[in-house]
C-alpha positions as MATLAB code, in Angstrom:
seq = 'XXXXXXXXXXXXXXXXXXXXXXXXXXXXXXXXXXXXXXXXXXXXXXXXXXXXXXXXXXXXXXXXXXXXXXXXXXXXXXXXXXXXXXXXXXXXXXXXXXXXXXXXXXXXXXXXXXXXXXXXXXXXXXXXXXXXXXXXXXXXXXXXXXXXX';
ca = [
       0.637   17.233   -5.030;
      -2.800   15.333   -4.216;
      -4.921   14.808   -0.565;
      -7.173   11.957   -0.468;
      -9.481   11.232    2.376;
     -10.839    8.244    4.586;
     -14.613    7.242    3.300;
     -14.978    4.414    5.264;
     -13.338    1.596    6.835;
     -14.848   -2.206    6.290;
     -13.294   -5.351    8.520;
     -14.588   -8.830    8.311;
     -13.565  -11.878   10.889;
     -13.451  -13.903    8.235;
     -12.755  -15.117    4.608;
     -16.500  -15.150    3.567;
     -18.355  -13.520    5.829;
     -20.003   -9.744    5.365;
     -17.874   -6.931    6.062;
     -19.109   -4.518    8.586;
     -18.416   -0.797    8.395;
     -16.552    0.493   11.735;
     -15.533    3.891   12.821;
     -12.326    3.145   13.510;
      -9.650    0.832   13.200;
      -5.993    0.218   14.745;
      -3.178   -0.400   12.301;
      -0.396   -2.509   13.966;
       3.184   -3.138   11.990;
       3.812   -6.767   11.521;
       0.365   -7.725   11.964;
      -2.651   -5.884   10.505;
      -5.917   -4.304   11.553;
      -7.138   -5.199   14.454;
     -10.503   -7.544   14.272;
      -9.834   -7.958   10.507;
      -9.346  -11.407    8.943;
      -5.919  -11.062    8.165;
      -5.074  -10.118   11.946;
      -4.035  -13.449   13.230;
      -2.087  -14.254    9.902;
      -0.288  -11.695    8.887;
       1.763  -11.099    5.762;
       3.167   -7.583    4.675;
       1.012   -7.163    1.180;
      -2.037   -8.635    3.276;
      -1.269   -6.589    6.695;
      -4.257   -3.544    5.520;
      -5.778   -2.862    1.850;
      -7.221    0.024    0.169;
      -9.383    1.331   -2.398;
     -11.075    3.857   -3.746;
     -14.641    4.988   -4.130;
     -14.401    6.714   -7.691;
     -13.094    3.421   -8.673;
     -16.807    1.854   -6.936;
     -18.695    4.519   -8.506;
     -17.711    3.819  -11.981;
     -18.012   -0.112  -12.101;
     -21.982    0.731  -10.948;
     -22.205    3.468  -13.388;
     -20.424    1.624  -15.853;
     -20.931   -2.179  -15.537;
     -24.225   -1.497  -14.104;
     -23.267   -3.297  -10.293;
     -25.003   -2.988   -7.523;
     -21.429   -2.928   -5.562;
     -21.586   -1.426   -2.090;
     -17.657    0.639   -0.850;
     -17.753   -2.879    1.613;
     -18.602   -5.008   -1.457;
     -15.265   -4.452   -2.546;
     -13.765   -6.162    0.452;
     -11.059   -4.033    0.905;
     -10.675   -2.413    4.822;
      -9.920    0.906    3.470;
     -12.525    2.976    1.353;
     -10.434    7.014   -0.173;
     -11.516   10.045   -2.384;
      -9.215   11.468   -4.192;
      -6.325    9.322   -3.659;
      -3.808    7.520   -6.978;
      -3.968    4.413   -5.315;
      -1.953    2.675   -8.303;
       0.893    5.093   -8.290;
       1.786    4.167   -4.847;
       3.103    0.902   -5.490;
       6.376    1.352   -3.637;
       6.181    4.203   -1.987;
       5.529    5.517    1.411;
       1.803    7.250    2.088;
      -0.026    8.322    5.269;
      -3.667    8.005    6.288;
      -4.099    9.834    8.729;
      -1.217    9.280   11.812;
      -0.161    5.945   10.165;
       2.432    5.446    7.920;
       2.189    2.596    4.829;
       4.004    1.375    2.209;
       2.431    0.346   -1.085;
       3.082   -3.462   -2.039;
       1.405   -4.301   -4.761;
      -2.042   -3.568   -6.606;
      -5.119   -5.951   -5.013;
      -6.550   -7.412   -8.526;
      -9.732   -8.761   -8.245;
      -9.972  -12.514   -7.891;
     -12.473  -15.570   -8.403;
     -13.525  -15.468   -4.853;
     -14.485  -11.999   -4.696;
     -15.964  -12.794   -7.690;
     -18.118  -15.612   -5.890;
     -19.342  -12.784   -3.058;
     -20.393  -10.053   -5.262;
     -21.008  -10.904   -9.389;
     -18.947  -12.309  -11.663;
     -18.748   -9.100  -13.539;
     -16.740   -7.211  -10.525;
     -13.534   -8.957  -11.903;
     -13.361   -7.340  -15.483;
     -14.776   -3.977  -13.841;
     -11.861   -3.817  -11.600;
      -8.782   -4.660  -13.277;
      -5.826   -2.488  -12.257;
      -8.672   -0.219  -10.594;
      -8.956   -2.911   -7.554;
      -6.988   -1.205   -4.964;
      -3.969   -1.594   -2.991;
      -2.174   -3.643   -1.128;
      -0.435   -2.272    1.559;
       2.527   -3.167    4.326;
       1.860   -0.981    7.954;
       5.041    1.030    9.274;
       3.868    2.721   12.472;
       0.710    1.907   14.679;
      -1.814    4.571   14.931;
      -5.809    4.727   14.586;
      -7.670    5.310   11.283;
     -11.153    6.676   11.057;
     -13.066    7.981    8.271;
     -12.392   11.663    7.459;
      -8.658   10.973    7.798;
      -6.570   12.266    5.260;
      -4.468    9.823    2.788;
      -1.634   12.083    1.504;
       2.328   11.870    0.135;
       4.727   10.882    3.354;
       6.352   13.907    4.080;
       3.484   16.615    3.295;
];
């Protein structure tokens, strides 16, 4: 059995603009977080996305990036969370339940906003891509767990 925990949460309005670091968000089913891009457009493997720090920490140690947790451009910043092995399952961050899609590989255009050496750095370490099941608030601090624990 593993707990993870919230490190921070990063929204953006849109596509290409800077993230900004909040301290909190509201998950809604169907939709998204609320004043993220991905809000008014919804998809289920685009509705929130998550990744974590040690993965951060270790393309800067290790590729030698200057990559900030909202570099990344994913909303949702853990510790201590297996991200990967959640692909189709249920988790919880802290009152809000989510269902792993499908890993978030990075692409060319997070490529563009950061350095073209973020893409080999973070394959299959990019994230996750995740669908929302039940509204509730995240904040930092939050705990990521197993659904049912």
């Amino acid at each position: 059995m593993w707990q993870g925990a919230v490190v921070s949460i990063h929204l953006t309005a849109r596509k290409a603009a800077p993230t900004r670091e909040v301290a909190e968000v509201r998950a809604v089913p169907g939709r998204g977080l609320e004043g993220d891009r991905y809000f008014e457009a919804p998809a289920p493997d685009k509705e929130i996305t998550l990744i974590e720090i040690e993965s951060i920490e270790a393309l800067n140690r290790d590729y030698r990036l200057q990559v900030s947790p909202g570099d990344a451009r994913r909303q949702i910043v853990t510790r201590g969370a297996p991200l990967n092995h959640l692909v189709g399952r249920e988790f919880q961050v802290g009152e809000v339940r989510l269902r792993g899609m499908r890993l978030c590989e990075p692409c060319d255009h997070l490529a563009g906003l950061t350095s073209v050496g973020i893409k080999p750095a973070l394959v299959h370490r990019g994230g996750l891509r995740a669908q929302i099941l039940t509204a509730g608030v995240i904040r930092p601090g939050d705990a990521v767990r197993e659904a049912g624990s």
